[in-house]
HTML snippet that shows the backbone in 3Dmol.js (N, CA, C, O; Angstrom):
<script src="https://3Dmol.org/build/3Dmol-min.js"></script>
<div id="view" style="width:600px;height:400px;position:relative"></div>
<script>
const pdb = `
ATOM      1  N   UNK A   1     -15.174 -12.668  19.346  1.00  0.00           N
ATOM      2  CA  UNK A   1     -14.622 -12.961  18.031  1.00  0.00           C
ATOM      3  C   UNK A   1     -15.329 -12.090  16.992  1.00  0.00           C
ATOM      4  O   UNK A   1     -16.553 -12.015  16.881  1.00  0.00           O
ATOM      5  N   UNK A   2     -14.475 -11.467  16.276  1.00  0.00           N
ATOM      6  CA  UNK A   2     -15.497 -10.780  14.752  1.00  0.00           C
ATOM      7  C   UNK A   2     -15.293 -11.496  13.748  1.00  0.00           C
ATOM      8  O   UNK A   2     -14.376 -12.235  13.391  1.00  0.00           O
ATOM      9  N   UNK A   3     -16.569 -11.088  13.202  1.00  0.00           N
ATOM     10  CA  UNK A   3     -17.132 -11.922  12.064  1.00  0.00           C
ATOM     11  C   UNK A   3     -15.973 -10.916  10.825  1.00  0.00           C
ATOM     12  O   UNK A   3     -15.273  -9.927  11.045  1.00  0.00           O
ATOM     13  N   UNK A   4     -16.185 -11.659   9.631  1.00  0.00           N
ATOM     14  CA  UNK A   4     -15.597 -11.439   8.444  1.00  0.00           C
ATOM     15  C   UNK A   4     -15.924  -9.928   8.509  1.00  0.00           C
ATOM     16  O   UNK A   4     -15.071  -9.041   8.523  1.00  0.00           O
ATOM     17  N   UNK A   5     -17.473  -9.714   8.553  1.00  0.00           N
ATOM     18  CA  UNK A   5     -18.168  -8.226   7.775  1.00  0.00           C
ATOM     19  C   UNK A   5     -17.207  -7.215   8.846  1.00  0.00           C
ATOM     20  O   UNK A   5     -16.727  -6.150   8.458  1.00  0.00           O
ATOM     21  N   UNK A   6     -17.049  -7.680  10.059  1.00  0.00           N
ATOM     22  CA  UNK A   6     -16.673  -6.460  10.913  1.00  0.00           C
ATOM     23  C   UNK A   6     -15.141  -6.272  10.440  1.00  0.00           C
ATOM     24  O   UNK A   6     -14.578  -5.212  10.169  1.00  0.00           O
ATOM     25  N   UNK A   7     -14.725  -7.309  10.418  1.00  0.00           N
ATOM     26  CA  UNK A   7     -13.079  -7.261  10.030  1.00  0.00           C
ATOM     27  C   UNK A   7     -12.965  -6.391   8.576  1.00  0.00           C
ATOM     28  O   UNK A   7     -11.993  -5.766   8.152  1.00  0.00           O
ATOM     29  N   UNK A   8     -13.882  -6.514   8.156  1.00  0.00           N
ATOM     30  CA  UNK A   8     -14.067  -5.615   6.317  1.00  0.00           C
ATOM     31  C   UNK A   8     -14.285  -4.508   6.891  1.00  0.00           C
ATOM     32  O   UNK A   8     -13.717  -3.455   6.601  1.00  0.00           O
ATOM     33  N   UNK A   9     -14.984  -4.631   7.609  1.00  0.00           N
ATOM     34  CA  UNK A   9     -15.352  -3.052   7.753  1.00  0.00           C
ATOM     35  C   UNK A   9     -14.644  -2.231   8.475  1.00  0.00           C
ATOM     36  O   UNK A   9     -14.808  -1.014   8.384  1.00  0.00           O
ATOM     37  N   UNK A  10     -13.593  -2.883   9.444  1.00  0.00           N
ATOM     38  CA  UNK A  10     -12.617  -2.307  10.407  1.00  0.00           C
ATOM     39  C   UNK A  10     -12.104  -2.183   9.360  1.00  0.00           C
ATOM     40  O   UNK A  10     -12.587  -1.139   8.920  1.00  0.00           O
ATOM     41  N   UNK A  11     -10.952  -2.836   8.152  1.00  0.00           N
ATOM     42  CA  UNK A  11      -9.777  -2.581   7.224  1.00  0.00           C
ATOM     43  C   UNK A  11     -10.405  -1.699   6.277  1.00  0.00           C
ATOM     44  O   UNK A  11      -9.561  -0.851   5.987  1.00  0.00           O
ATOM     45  N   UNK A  12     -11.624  -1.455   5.567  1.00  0.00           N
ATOM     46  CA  UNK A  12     -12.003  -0.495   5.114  1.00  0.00           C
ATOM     47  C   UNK A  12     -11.761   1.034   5.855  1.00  0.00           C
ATOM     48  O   UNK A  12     -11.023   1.936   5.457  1.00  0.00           O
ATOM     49  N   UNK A  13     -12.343   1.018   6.661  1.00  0.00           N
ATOM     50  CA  UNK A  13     -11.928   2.350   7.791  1.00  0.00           C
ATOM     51  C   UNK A  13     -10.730   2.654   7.852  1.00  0.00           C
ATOM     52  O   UNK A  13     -10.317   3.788   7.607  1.00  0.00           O
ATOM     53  N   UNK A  14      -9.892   1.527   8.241  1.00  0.00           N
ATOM     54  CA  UNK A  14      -8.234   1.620   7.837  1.00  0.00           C
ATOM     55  C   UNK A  14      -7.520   2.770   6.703  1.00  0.00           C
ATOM     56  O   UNK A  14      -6.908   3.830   6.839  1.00  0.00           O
ATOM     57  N   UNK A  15      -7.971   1.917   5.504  1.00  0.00           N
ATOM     58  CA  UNK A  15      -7.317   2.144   4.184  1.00  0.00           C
ATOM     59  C   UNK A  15      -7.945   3.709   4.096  1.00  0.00           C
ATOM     60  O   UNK A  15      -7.157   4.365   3.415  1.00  0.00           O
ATOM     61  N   UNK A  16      -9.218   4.649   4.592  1.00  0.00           N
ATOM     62  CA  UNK A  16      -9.616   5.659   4.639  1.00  0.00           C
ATOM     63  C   UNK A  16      -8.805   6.502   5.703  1.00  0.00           C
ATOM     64  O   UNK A  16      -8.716   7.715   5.513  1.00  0.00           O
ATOM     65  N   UNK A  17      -8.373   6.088   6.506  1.00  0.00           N
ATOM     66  CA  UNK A  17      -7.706   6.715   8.022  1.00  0.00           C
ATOM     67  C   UNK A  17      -6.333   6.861   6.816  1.00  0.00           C
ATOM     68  O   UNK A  17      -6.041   7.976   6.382  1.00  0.00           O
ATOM     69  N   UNK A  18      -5.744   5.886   6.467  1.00  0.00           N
ATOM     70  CA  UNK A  18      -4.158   6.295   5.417  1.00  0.00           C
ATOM     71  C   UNK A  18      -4.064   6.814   4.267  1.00  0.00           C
ATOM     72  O   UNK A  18      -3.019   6.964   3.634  1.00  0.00           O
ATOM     73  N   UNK A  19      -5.681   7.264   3.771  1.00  0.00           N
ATOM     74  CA  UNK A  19      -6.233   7.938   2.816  1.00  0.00           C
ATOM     75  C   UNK A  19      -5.551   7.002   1.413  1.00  0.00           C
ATOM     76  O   UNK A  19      -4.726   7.310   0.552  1.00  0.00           O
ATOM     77  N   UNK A  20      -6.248   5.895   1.648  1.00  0.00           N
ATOM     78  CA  UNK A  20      -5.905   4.941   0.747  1.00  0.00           C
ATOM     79  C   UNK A  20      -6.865   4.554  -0.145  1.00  0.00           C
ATOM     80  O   UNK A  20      -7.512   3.844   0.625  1.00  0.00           O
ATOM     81  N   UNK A  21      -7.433   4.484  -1.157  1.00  0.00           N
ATOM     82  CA  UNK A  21      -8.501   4.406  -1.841  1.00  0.00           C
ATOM     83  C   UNK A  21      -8.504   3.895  -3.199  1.00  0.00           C
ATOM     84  O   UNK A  21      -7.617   4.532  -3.766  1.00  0.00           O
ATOM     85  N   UNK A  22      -9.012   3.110  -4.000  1.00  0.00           N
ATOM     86  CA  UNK A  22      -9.058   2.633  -5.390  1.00  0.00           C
ATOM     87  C   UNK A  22     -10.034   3.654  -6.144  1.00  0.00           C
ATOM     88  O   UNK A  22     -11.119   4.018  -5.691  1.00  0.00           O
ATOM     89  N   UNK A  23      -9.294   4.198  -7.780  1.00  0.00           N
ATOM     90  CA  UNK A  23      -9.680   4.719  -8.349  1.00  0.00           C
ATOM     91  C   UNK A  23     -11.036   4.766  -8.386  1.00  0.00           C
ATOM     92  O   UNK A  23     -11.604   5.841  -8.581  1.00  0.00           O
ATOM     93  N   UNK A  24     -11.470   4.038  -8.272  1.00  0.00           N
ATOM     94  CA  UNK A  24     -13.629   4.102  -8.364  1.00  0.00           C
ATOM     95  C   UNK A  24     -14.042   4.209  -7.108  1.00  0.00           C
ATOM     96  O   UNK A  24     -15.197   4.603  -6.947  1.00  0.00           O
ATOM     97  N   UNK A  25     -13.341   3.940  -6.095  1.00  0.00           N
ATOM     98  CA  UNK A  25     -13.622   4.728  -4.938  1.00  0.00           C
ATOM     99  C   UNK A  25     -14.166   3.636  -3.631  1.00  0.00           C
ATOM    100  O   UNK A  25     -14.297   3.901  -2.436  1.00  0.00           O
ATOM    101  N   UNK A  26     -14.468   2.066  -4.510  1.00  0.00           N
ATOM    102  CA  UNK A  26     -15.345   1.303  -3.858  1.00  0.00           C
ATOM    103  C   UNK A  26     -14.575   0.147  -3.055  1.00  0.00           C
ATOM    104  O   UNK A  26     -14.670  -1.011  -3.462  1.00  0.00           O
ATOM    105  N   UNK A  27     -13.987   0.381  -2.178  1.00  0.00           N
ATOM    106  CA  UNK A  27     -13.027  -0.719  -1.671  1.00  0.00           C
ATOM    107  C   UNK A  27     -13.620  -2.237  -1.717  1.00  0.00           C
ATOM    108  O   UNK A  27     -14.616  -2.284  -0.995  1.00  0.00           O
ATOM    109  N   UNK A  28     -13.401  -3.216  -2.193  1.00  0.00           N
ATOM    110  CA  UNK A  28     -14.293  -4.618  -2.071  1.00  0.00           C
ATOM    111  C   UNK A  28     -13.143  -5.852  -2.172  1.00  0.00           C
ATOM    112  O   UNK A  28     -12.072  -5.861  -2.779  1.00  0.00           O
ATOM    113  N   UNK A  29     -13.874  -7.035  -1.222  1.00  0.00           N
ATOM    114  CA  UNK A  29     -12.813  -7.928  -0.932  1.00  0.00           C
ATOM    115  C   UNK A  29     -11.794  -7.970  -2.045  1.00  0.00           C
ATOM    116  O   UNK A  29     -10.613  -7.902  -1.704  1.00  0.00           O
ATOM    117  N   UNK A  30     -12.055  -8.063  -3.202  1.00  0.00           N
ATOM    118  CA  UNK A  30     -11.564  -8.387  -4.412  1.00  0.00           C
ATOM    119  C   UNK A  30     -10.866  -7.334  -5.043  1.00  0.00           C
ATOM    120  O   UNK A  30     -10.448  -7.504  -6.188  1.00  0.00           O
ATOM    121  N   UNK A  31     -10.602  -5.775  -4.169  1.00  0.00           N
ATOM    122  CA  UNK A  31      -9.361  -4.777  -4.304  1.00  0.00           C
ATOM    123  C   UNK A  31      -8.172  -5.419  -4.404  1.00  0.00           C
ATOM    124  O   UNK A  31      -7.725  -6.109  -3.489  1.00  0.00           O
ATOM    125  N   UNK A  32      -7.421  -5.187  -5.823  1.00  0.00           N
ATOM    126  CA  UNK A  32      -6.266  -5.534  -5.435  1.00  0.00           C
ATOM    127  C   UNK A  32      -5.482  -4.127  -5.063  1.00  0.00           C
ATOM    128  O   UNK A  32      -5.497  -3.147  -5.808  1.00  0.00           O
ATOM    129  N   UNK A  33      -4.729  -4.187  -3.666  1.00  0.00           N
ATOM    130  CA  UNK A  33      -4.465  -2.848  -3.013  1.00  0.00           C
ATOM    131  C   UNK A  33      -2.954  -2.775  -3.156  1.00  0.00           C
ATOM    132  O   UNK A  33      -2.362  -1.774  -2.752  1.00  0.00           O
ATOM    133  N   UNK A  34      -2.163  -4.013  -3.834  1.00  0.00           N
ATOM    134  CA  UNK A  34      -0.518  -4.115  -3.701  1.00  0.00           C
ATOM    135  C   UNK A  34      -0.328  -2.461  -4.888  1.00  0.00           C
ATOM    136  O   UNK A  34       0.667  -1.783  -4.635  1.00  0.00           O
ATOM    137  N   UNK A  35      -1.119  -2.026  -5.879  1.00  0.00           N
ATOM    138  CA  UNK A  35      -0.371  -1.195  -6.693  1.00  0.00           C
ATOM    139  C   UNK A  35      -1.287   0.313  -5.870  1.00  0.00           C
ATOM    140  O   UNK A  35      -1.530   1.427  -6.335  1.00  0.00           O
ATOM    141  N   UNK A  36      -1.443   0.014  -5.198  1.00  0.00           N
ATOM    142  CA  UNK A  36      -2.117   1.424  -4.392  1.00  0.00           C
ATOM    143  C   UNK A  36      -0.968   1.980  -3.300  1.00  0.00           C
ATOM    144  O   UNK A  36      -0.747   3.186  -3.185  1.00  0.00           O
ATOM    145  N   UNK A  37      -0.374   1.122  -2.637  1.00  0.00           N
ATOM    146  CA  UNK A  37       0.479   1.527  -1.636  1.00  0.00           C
ATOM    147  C   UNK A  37       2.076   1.236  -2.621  1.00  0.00           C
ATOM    148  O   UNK A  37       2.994   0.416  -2.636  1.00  0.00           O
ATOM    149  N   UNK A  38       1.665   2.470  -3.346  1.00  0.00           N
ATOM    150  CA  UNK A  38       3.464   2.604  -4.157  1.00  0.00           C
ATOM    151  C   UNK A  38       4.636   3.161  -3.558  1.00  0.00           C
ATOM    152  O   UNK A  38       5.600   3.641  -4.155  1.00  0.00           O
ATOM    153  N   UNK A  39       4.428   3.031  -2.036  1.00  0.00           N
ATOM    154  CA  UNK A  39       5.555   3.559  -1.541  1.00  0.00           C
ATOM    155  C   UNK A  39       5.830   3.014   0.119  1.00  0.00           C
ATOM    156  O   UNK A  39       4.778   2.714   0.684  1.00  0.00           O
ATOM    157  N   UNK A  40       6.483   2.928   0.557  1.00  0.00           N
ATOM    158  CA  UNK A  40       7.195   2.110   1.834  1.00  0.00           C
ATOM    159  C   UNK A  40       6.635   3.030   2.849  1.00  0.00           C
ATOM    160  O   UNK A  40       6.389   2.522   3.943  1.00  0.00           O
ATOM    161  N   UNK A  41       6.333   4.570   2.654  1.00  0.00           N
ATOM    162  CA  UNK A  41       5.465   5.440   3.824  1.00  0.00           C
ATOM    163  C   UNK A  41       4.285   5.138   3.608  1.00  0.00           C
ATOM    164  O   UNK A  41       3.663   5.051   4.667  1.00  0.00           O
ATOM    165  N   UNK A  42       3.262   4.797   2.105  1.00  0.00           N
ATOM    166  CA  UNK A  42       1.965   4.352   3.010  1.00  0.00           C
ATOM    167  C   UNK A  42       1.968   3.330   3.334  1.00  0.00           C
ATOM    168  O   UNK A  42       1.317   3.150   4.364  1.00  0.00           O
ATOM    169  N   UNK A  43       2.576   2.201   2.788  1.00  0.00           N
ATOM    170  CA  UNK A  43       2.668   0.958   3.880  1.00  0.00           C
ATOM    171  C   UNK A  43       2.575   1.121   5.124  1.00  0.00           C
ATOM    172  O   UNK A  43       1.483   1.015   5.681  1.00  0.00           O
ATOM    173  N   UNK A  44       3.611   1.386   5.739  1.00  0.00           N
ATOM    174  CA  UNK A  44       3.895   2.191   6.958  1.00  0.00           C
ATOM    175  C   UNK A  44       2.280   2.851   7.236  1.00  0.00           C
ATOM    176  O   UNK A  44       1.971   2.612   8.403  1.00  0.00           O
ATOM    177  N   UNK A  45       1.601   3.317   6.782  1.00  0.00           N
ATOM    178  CA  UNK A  45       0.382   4.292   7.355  1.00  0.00           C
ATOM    179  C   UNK A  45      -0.554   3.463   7.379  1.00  0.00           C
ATOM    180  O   UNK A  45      -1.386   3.408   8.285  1.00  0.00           O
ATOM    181  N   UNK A  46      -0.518   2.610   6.230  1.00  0.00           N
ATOM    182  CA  UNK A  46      -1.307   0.899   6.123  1.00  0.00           C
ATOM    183  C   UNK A  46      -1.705   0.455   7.398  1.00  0.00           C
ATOM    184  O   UNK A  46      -2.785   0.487   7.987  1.00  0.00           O
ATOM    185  N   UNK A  47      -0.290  -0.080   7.766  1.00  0.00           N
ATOM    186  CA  UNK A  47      -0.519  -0.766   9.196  1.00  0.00           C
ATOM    187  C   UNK A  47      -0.573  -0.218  10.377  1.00  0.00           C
ATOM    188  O   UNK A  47      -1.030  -0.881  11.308  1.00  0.00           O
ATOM    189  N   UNK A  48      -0.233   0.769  10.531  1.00  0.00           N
ATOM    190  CA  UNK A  48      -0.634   1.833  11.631  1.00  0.00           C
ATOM    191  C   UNK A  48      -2.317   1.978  11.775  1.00  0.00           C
ATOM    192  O   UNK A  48      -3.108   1.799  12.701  1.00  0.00           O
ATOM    193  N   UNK A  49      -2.395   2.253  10.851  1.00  0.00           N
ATOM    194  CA  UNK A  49      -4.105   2.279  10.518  1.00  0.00           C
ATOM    195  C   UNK A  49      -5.058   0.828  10.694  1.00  0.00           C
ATOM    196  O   UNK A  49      -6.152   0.728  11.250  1.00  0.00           O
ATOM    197  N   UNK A  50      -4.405  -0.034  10.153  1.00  0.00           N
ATOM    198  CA  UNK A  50      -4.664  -0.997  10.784  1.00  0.00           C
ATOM    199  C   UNK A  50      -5.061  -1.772  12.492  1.00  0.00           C
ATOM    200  O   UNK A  50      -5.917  -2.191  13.272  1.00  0.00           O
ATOM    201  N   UNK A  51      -3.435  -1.471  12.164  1.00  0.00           N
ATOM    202  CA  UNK A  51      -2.824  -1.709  14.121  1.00  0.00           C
ATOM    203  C   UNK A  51      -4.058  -0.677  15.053  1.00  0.00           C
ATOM    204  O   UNK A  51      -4.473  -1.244  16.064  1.00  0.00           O
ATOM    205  N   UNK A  52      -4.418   0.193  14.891  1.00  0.00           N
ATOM    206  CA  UNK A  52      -5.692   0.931  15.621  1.00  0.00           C
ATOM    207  C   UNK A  52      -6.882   0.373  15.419  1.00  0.00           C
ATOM    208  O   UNK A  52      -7.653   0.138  16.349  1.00  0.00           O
ATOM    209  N   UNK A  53      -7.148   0.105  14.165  1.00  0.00           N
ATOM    210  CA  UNK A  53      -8.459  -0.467  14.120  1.00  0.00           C
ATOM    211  C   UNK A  53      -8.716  -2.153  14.659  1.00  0.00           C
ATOM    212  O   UNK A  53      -9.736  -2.735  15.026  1.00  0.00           O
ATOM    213  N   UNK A  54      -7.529  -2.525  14.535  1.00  0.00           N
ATOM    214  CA  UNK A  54      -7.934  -3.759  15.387  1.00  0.00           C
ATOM    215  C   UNK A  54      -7.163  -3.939  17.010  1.00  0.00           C
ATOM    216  O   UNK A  54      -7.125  -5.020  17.597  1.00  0.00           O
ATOM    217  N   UNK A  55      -6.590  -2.671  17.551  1.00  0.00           N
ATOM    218  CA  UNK A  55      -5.932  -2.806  19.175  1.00  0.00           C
ATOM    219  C   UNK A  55      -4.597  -3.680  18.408  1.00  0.00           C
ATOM    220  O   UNK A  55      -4.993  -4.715  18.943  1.00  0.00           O
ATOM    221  N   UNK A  56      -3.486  -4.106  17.697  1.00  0.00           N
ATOM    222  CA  UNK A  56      -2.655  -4.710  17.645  1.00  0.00           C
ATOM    223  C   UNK A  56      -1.570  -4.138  17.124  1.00  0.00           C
ATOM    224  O   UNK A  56      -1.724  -2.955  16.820  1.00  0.00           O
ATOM    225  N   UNK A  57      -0.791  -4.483  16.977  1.00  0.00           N
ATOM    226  CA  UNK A  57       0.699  -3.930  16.295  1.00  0.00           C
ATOM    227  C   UNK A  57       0.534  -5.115  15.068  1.00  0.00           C
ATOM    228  O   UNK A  57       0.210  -6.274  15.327  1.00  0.00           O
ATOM    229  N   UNK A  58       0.834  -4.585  13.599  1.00  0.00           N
ATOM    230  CA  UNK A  58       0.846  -4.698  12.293  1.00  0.00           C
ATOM    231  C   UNK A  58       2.460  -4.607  11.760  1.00  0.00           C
ATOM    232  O   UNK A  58       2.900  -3.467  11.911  1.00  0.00           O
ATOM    233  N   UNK A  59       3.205  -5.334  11.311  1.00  0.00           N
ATOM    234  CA  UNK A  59       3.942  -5.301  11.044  1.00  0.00           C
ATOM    235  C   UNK A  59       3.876  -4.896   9.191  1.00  0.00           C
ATOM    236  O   UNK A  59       3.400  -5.479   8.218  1.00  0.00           O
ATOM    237  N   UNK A  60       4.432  -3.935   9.339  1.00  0.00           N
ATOM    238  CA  UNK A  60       4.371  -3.108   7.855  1.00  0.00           C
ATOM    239  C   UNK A  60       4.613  -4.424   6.561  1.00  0.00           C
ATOM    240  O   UNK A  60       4.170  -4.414   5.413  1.00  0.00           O
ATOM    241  N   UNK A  61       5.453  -5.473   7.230  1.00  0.00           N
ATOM    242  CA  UNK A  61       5.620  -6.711   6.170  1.00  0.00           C
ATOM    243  C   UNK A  61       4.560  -7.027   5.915  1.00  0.00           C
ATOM    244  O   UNK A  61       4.126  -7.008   4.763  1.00  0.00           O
ATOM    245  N   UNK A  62       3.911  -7.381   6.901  1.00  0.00           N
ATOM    246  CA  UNK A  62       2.602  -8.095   6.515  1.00  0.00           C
ATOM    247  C   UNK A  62       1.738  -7.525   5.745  1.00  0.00           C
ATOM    248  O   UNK A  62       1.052  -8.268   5.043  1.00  0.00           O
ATOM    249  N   UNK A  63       1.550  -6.182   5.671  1.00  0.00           N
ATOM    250  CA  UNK A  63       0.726  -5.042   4.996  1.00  0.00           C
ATOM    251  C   UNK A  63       1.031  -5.428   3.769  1.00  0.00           C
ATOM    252  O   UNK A  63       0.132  -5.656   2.959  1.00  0.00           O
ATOM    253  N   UNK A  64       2.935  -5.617   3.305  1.00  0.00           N
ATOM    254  CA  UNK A  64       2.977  -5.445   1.999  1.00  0.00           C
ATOM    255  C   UNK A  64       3.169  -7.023   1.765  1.00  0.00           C
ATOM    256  O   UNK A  64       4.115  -7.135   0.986  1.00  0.00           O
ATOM    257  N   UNK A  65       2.747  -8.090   2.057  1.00  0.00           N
ATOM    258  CA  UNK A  65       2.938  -9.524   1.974  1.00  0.00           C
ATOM    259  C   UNK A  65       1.616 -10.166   1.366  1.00  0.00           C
ATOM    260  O   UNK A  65       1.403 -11.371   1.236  1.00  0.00           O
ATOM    261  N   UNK A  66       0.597  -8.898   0.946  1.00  0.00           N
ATOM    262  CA  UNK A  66      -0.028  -9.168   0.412  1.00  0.00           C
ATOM    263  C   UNK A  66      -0.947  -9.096  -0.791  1.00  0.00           C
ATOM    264  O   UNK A  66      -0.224  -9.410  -1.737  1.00  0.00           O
ATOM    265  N   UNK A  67      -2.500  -8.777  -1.371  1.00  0.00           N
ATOM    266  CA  UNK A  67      -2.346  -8.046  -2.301  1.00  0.00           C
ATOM    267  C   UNK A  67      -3.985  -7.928  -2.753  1.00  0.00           C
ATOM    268  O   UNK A  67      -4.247  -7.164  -3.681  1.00  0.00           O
ATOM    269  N   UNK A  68      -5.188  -8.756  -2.036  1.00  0.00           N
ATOM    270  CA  UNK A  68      -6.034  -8.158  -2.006  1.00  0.00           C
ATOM    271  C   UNK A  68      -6.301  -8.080  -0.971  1.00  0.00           C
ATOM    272  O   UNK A  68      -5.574  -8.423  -0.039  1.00  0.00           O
ATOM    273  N   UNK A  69      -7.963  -7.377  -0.835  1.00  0.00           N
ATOM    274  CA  UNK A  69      -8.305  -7.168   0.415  1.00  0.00           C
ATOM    275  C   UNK A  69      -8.942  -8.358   1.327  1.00  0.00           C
ATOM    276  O   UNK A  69      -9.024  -8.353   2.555  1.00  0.00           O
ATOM    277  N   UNK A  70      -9.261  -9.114   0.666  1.00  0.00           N
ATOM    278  CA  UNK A  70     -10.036 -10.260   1.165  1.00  0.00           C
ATOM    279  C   UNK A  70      -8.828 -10.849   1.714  1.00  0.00           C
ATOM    280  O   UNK A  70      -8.775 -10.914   2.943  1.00  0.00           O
ATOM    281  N   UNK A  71      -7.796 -11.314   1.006  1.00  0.00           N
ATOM    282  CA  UNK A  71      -6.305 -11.968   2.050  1.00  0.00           C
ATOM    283  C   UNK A  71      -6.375 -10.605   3.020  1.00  0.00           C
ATOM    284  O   UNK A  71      -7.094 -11.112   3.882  1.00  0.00           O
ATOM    285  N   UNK A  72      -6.221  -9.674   3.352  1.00  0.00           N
ATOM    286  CA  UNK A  72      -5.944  -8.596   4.395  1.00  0.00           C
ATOM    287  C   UNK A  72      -7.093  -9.702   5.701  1.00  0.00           C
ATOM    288  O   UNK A  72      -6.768 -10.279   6.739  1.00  0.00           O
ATOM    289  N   UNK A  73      -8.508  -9.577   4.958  1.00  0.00           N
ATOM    290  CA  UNK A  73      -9.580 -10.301   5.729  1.00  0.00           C
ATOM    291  C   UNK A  73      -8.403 -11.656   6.376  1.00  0.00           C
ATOM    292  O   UNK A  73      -7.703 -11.562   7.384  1.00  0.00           O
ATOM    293  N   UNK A  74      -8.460 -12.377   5.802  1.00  0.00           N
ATOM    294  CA  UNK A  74      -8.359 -14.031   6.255  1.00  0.00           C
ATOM    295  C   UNK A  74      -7.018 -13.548   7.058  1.00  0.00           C
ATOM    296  O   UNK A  74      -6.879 -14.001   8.195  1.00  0.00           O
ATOM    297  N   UNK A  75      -5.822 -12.480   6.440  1.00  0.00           N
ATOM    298  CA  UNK A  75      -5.385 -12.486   7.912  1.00  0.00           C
ATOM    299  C   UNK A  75      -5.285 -12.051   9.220  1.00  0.00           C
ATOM    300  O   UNK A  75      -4.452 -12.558   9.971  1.00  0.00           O
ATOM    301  N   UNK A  76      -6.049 -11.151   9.594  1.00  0.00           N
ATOM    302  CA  UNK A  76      -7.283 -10.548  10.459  1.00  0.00           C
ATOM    303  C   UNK A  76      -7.521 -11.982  11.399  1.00  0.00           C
ATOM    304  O   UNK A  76      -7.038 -12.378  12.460  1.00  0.00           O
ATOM    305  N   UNK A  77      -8.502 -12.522  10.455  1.00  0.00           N
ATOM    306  CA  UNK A  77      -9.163 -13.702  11.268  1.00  0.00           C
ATOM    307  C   UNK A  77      -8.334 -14.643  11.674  1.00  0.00           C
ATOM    308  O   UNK A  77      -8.708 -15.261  12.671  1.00  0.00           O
ATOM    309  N   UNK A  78      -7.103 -15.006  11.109  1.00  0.00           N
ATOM    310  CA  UNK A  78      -6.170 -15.705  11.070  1.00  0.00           C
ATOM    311  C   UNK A  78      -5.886 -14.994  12.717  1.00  0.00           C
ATOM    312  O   UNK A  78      -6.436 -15.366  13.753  1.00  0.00           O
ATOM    313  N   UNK A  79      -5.076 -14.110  12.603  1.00  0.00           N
ATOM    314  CA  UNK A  79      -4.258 -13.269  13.857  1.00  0.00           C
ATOM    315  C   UNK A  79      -5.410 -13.406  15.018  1.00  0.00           C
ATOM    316  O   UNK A  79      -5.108 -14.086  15.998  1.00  0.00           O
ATOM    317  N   UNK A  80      -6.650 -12.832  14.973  1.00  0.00           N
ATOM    318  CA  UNK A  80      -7.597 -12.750  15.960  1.00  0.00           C
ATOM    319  C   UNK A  80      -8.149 -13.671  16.911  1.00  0.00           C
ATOM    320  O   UNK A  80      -8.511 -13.435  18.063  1.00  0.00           O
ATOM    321  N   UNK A  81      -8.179 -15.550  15.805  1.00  0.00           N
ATOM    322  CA  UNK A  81      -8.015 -16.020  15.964  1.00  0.00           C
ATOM    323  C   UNK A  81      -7.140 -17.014  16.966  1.00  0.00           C
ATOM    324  O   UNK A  81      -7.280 -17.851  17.857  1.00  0.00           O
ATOM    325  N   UNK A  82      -6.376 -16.486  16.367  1.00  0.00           N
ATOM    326  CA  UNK A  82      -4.896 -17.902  17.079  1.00  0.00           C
ATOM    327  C   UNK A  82      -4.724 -16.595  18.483  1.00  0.00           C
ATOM    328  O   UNK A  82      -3.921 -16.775  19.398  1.00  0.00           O
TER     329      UNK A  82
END
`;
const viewer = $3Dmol.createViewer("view");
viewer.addModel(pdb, "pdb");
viewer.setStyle({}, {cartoon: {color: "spectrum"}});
viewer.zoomTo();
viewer.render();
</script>
């Protein structure tokens, strides 16, 4: 099972692999990332990037079903979980 920090730190790696990044540069639970992915292809690169960093298939909905990073976290643990 991974802990929270690893799951941050896997979706951090993520959002860098889709060259996804917040203006100051500092990704933290409390990113809100919904106005970063302004378009339906990085979504799409979102969860791809995702889907590798955790071995799973990501459904691009879910990517955009949400809106900070800390919900990205809880649903990680959520999925890993169950």
């Amino acid at each position: 099972m991974l802990g929270n920090k690893e799951i941050f730190d896997r979706i951090r790696s993520a959002f860098a692999d889709a060259g996804i990044s917040p203006p100051d540069g500092e990704l933290t639970l409390e990113t809100n990332y919904a106005h970063l992915i302004c378009s339906d292809r990085r979504a799409a690169d979102l969860a791809i990037a995702l889907g590798k960093r955790f071995g799973l298939e990501v459904p691009v909905g879910d990517v955009d079903g949400y809106e900070t990073v800390g919900e990205l976290v809880s649903y990680f643990v959520e999925r890993l979980d169950g």
